[in-house]
ZAMARGU-4260 file (C-alpha; in steps of 0.2 Angstrom, whole numbers, plus 5000, padded with zeros to 4 digits):
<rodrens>
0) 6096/5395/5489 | 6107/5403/5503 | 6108/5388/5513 | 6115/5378/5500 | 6131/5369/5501
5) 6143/5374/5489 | 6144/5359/5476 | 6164/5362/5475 | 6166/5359/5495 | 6153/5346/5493
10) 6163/5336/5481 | 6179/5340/5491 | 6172/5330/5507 | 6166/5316/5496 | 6184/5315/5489
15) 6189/5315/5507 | 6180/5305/5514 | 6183/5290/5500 | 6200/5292/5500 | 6200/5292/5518
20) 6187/5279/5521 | 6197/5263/5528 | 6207/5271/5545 | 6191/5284/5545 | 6182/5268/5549
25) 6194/5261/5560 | 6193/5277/5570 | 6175/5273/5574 | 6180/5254/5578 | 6192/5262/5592
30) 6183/5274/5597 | 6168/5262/5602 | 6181/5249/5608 | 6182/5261/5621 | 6165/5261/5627
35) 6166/5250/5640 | 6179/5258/5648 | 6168/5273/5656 | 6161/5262/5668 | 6179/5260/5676
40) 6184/5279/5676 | 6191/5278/5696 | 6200/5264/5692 | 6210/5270/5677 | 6211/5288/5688
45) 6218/5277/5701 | 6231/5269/5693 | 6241/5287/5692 | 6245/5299/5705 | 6235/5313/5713
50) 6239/5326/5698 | 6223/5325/5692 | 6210/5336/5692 | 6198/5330/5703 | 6210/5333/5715
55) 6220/5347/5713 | 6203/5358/5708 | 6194/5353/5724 | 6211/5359/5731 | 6211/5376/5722
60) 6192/5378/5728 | 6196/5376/5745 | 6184/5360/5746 | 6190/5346/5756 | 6208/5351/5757
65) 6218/5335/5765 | 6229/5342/5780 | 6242/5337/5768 | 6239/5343/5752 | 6253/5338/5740
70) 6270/5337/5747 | 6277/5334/5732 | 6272/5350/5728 | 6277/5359/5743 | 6268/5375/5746
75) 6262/5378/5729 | 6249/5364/5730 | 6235/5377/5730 | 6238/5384/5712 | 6244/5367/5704
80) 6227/5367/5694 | 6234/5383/5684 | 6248/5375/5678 | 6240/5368/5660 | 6225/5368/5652
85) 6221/5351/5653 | 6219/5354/5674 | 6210/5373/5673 | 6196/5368/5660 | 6189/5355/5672
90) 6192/5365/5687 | 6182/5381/5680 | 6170/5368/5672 | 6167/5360/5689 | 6162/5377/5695
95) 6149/5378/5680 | 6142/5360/5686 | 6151/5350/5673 | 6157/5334/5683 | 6175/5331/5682
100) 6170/5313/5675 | 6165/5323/5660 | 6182/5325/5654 | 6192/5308/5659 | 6177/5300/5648
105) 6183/5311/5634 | 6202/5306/5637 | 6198/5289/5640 | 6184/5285/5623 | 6197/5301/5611
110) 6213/5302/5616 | 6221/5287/5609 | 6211/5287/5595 | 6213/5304/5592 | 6233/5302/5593
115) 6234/5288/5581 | 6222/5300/5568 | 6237/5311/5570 | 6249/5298/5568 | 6238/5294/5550
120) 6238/5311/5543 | 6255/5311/5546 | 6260/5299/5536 | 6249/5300/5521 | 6256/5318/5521
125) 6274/5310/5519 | 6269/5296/5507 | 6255/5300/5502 | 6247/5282/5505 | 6231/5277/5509
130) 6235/5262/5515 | 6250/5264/5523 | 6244/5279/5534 | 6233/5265/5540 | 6249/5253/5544
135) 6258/5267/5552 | 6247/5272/5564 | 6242/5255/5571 | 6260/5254/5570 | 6262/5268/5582
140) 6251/5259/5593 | 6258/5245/5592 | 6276/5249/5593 | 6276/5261/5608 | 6293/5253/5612
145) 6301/5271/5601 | 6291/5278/5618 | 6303/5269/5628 | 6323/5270/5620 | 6327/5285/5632
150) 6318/5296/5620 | 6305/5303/5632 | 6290/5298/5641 | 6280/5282/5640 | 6264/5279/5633
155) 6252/5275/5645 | 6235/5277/5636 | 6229/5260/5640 | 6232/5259/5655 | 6227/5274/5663
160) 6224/5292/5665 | 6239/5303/5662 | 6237/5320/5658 | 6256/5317/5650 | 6249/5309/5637
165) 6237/5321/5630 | 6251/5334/5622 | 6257/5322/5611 | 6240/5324/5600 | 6242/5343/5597
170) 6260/5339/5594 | 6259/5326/5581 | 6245/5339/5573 | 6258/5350/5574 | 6271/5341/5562
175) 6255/5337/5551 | 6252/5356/5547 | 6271/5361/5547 | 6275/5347/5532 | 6259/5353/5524
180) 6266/5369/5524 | 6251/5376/5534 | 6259/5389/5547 | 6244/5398/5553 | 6237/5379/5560
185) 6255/5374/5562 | 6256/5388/5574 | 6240/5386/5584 | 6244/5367/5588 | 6260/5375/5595
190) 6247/5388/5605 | 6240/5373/5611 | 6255/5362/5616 | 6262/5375/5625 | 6246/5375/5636
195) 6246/5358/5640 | 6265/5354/5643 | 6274/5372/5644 | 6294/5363/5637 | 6285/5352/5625
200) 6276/5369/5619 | 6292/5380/5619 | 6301/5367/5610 | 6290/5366/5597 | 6289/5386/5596
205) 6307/5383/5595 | 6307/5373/5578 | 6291/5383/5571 | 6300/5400/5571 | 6318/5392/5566
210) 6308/5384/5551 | 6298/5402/5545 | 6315/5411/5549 | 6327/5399/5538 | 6314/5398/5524
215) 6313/5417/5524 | 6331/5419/5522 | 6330/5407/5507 | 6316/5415/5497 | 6319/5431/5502
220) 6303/5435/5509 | 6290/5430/5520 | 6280/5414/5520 | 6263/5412/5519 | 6256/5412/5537
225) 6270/5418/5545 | 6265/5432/5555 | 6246/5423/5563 | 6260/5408/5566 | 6271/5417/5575
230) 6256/5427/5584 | 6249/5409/5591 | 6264/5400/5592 | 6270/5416/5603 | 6256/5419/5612
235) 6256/5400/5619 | 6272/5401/5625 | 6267/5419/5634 | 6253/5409/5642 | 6260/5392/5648
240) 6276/5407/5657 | 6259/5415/5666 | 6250/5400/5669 | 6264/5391/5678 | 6273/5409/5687
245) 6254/5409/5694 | 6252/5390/5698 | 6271/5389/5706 | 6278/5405/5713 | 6295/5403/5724
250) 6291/5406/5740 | 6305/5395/5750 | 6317/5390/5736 | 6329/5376/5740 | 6347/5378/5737
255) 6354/5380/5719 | 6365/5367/5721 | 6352/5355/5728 | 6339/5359/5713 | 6354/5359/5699
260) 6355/5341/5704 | 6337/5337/5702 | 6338/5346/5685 | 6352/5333/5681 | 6343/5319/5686
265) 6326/5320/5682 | 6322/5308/5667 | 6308/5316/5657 | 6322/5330/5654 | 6335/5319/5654
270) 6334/5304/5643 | 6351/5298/5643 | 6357/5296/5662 | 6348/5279/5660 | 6358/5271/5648
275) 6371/5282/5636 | 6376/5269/5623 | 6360/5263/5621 | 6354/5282/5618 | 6366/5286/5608
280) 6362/5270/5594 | 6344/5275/5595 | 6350/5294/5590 | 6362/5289/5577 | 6348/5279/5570
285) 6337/5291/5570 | 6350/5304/5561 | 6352/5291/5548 | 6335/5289/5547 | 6331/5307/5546
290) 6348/5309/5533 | 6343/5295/5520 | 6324/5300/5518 | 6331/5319/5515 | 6344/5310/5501
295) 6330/5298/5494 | 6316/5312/5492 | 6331/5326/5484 | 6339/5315/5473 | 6319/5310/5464
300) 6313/5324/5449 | 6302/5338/5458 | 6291/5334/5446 | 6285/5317/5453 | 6266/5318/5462
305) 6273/5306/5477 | 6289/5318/5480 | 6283/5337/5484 | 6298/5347/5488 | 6291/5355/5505
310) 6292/5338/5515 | 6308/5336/5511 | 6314/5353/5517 | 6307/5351/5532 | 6313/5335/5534
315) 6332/5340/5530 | 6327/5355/5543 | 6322/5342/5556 | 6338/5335/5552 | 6349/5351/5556
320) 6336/5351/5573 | 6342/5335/5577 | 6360/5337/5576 | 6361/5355/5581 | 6349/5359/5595
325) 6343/5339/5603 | 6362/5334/5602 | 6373/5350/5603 | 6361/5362/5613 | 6355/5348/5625
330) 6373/5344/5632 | 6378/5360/5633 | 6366/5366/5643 | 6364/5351/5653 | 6385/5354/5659
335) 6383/5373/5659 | 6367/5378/5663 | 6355/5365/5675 | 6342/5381/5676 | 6344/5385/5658
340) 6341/5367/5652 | 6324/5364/5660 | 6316/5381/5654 | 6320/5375/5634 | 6323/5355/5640
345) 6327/5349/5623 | 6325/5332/5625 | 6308/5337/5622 | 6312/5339/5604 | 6315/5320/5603
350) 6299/5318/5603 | 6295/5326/5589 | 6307/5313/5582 | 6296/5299/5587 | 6283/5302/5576
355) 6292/5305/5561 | 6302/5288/5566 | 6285/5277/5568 | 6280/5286/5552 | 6298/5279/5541
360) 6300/5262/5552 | 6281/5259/5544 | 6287/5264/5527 | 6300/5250/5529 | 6289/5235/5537
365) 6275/5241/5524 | 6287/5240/5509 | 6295/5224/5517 | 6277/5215/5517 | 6274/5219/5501
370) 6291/5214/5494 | 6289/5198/5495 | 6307/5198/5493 | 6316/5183/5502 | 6322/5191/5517
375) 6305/5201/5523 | 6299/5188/5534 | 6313/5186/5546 | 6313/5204/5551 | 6296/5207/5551
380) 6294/5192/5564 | 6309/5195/5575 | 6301/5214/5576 | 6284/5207/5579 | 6293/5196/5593
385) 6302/5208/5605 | 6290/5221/5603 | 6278/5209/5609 | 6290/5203/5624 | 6293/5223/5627
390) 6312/5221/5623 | 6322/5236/5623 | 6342/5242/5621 | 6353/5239/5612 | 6344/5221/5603
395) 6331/5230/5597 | 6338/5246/5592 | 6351/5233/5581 | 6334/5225/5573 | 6328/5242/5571
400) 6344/5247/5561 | 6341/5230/5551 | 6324/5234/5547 | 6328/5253/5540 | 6343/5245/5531
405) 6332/5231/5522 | 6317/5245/5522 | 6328/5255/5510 | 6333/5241/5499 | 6313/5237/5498
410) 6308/5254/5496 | 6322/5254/5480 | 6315/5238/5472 | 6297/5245/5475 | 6301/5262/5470
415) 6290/5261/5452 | 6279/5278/5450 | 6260/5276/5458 | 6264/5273/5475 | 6252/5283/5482
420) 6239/5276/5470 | 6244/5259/5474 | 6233/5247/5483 | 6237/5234/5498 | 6241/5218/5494
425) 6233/5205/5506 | 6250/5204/5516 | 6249/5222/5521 | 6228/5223/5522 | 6231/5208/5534
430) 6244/5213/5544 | 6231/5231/5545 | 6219/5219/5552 | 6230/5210/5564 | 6236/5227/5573
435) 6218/5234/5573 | 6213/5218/5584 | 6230/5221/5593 | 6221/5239/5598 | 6209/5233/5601
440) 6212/5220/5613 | 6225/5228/5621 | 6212/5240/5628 | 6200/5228/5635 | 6216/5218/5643
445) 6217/5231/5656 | 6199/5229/5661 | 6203/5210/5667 | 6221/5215/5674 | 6224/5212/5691
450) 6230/5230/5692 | 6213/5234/5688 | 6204/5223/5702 | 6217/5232/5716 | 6213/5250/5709
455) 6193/5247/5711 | 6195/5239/5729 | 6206/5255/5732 | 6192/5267/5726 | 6182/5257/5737
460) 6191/5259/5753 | 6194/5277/5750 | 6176/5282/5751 | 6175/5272/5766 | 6190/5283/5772
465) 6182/5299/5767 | 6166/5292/5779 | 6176/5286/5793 | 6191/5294/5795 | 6195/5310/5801
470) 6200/5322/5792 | 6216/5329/5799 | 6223/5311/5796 | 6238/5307/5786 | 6243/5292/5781
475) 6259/5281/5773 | 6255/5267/5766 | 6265/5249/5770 | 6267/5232/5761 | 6266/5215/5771
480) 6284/5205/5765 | 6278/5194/5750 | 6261/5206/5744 | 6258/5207/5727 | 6247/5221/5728
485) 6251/5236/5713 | 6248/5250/5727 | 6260/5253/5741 | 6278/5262/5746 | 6289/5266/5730
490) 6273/5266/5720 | 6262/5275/5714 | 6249/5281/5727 | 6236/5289/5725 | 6225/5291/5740
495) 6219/5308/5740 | 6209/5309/5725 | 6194/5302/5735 | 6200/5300/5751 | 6201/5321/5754
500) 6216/5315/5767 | 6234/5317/5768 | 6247/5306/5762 | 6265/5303/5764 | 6274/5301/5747
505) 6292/5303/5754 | 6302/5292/5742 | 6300/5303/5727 | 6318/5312/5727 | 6318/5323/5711
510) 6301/5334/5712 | 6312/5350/5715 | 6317/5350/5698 | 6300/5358/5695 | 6293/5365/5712
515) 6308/5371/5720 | 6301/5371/5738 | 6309/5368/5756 | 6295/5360/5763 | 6296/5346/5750
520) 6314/5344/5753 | 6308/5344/5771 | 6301/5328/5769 | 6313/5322/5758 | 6325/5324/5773
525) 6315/5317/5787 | 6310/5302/5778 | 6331/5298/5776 | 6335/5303/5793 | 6322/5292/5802
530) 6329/5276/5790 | 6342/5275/5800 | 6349/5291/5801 | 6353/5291/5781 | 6358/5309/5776
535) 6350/5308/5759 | 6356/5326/5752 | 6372/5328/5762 | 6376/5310/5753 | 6373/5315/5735
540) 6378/5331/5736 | 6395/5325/5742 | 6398/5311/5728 | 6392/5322/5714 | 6405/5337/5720
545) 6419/5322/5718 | 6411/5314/5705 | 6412/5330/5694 | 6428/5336/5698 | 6439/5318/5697
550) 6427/5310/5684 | 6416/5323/5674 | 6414/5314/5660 | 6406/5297/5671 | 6395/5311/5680
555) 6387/5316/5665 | 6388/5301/5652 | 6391/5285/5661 | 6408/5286/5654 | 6424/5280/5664
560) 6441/5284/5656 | 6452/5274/5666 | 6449/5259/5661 | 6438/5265/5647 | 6419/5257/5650
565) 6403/5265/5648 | 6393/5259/5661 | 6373/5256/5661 | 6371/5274/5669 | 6376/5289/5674
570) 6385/5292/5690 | 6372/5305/5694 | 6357/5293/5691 | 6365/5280/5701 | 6369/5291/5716
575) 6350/5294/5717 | 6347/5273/5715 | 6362/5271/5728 | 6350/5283/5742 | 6335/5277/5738
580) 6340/5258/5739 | 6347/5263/5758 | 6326/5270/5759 | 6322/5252/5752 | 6330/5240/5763
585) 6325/5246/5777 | 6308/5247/5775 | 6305/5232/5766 | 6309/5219/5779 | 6302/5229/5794
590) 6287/5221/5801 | 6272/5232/5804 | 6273/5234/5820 | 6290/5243/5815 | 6282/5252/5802
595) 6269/5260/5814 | 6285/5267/5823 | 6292/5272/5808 | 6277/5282/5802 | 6275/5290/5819
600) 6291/5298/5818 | 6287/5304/5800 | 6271/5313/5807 | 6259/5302/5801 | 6241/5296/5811
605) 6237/5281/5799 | 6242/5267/5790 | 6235/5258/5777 | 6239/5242/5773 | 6241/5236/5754
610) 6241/5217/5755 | 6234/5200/5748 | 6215/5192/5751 | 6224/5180/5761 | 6232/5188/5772
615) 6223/5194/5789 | 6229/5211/5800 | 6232/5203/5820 | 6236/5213/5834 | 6230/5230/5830
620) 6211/5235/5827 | 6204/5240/5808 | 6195/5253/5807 | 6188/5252/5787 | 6195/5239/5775
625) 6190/5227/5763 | 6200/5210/5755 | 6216/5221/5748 | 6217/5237/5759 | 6216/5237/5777
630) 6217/5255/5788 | 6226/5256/5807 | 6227/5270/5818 | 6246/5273/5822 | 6247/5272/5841
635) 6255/5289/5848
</rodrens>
């Protein structure tokens, strides 16, 4: 019969799908896990900021455009939509009648799930392990503290909607196809990266055509899938530099000097300006970690069904990536080149690191738990501990180094042929269990946070805003003395989504890295000058131009040479904490009636008042409100 399904392929998926079976079923457990969550979409919209698309696609349609459309974006609010797909597709969707709902259900039930599949394939590719895959990526879950040691951004999948999180699945794919030797795939998860996150995208073009280059030079002629690889892989990058020249051209560019500094300063480039020595233990670990897996898999016979030659090249390539471009390339663009340095950022590339990371750290706690060598427990629990107290620095990176170090001696005594064959023994099915219902729970958690319960009474007084107020308002937002509300100033804020009306956000300092625009700054300066007459840019300017010439190497590194002391930042991060602390104490002690006066001055009509049940608003009329958030007119 035509129709028929070819008994081969037919075999194939039943082969798949058995040796597959365990995390294929703990997919399904995560994905309906999830469920629930779709009845709280505004919530988890609301626990970001206002770059999402319901937002900036109303914005791009001209529907309901807040007086103040995004100052953080400056002029270029219009087009933000068009800078990655993960805005566009909804926005011309929305046009077509799909509700943008549509697709935060999707980010919200898949995109976790989705990711840890990813991590899965991952490492059954490099160890070809059922069960381990399994480990590894509840692990990744689990473990998001290797998100946190100033090796990029942070996970926030279970907490809310970030459209920062949704790269990371093409990107783990990407590493997937790569090791499998699969360019052609290999290059359209690049295509596809480069959509969503244009750096993240052009590091990984980066590494895709330094791989298919090297290994041409080796065999001394193409490989397989090069040229549709480098077709996609190119073609992504060509689209993510129209995509953004379209969404953000430079119509009133600040100084060079002023946007060199954001450059400097902006943490998703720059990793390390937090802390140096701690960022430099997790990169030397990660070298080691990348080196002894290259020497472990060389030194076995080609022959063994476990060992395939191509993971190991690519890991050794990774390895000459890691030392070469993300150490060497990094630093010296980041001193020579500020403008340079954002286009390729290649702190990006650190995050490909991650994933391979998770994968061997899991190697090592798997091996450890099926060891049942003397010494397994100890780590395993002090691991369990602080990841579970959200420890980070230098603490855990040394019990990270501990765990690889006993990993290795684990994975030595282990090391008898079969591994991938090889079944869990109930200490690692059971630690499996334990991090599925670790997932599991963490996603409901946020449903019964108090986070939660502020963003819903926040979605609630926004339409009452959109009803009520008028729409050439614009508002800052204020925190009584003592309120533990999560909204409010230096916080995220997002009031526009569903309010339609302006909002202040003129603490955020660092913005120009990316938008380049003098009406931002404008706010920037304002905001400063009216706390007291602070002149936030002529301050910073001034102590970096010192700062650089007396003491470069503090500037950059956190380094001081005279007395020697690496201190917990960078001078150029602590200049922006020394501005923005001015920002701080004046605002936070200032009653409200203060506040108003302040507000006035910024330009703003309204405030609105993010504060506890208990406490009532005196003096001054509410016009809408409700138990946590309270709206006043400023009086002019």
């Amino acid at each position: 019969m035509p129709n028929e399904t070819d008994p081969v392929t037919q075999g194939e998926q039943k082969a798949f799908l058995k040796q597959h079976r365990i995390f294929l079923g703990i997919f399904v457990i995560l994905v309906l896990i999830r469920l629930p969550l779709l009845w709280h979409i505004p919530e988890y919209l609301l626990l970001n900021q206002d770059y999402n698309p319901t937002h900036l696609g109303q914005i791009f349609w001209g529907e309901e455009w807040p007086r103040l459309d995004d100052h953080e974006v400056g002029e270029n609010a219009r087009y933000l939509a068009w800078t990655n797909i993960y805005y566009l597709i909804p926005t011309l969707a929305y046009k077509l009648g799909v509700p943008f709902n549509f697709w935060y259900g999707l980010h919200l039930l898949l995109g976790m799930p989705l990711l840890l599949l990813c991590q899965y394939f991952l490492a059954y590719v490099l160890f070809r392990n059922p069960g381990q895959a399994c480990f590894a990526a509840l692990n990744f879950h689990f473990a998001k503290w290797i998100f946190e040691l100033n090796f990029g951004y942070t996970l926030v999948f279970d907490y809310s909607i970030y459209q920062g999180d949704i790269p990371h699945i093409p990107a783990a794919a990407f590493l997937v196809f790569l090791i499998r030797g699969n360019l052609a795939l290999a290059g359209l998860c690049s295509l596809v990266l480069s959509l969503l996150n244009p750096t993240y995208g052009v590091n990984a073009w980066i590494i895709l055509m330094s791989w298919m280059v090297w290994r041409w030079w080796r065999r001394g002629y193409a490989p397989e899938g090069m040229i549709p690889a480098g077709l996609l892989a190119g073609a992504g990058v060509l689209g993510a530099y129209v995509l953004v020249t379209l969404a953000t051209p430079i119509k009133a560019p600040v100084p060079q000097e002023v946007r060199d500094f954001c450059i400097l300063t902006y943490f998703h480039f720059t990793p390390h300006i937090f802390a140096f020595k701690y960022w430099v233990l997790t990169a030397s670990l990660f070298g080691l970690l990348l080196g002894a897996w290259c020497i472990d898999r060389w030194r076995r016979p080609p022959g063994e069904v476990d060992n395939p030659r191509e993971p190991a090249r690519v890991m050794g390539f990774f390895l000459f990536i890691f030392l070469f471009y993300y150490l060497g390339v990094y630093f010296l663009l980041y001193v020579a080149s500020p403008s340079v340095f954002i286009l390729f950022s290649p702190s990006k590339s650190g995050l490909f690191l991650v994933f391979l990371a998770n994968a061997y750290f899991s190697l090592a706690l798997y091996n450890l738990l099926g060891s049942y060598l003397p010494y397994s427990l100890l780590p395993i629990s002090v691991y369990a501990y602080l990841v579970y107290r959200d420890q980070t620095g230098m603490l855990v990176a040394a019990v990270l180094g501990l765990i690889w170090v006993l990993g290795i001696v684990a994975l030595i005594a282990k090391k008898s042929p079969g591994f991938e064959f090889r079944p869990m023994v109930w200490s690692q099915a059971g630690a499996v269990a334990l991090l599925l219902l670790y997932s599991c729970g963490v996603t409901l958690a946020q449903l019964y946070s108090p986070r939660m319960t502020h963003a819903a009474q926040l979605y609630d007084v926004e339409l009452k805003i959109k009803e009520s107020i008028p729409k050439d308002a614009i508002f800052v937002p204020y925190n009584p003395p003592g309120s533990t509300n999560t909204f409010g100033p230096f916080r995220g804020h997002p009031l526009r989504t569903f309010s339609r009306r302006g909002v202040l956000i003129y603490w955020s300092l660092l913005r120009n890295a990316y938008f380049n625009s003098q009406e931002r700054m404008a706010h920037e300066v304002r905001a400063y000058r009216e706390a007291g007459g602070i002149d936030v840019w002529g301050n910073m300017l001034a102590k970096a131009r010192k700062s650089r010439e007396e003491e470069p190497l503090r500037y950059y590194l956190g380094i001081r040479t005279n007395p020697f002391q690496i201190e917990k930042t960078s001078y150029n991060w602590e200049i922006v904490l020394q501005e923005k602390k001015k920002l701080k104490d004046y605002i936070y002690p200032v009653n409200l009636e203060d506040y108003l006066d302040y507000g006035r001055r910024l330009g703003a009509t309204h405030v609105l008042i993010c504060k506890d049940p208990a406490r009532k608003v005196e003096n001054y009329p509410v016009l809408v409100g409700n138990d946590y958030f309270s709206v006043i007119e400023i009086p002019k």
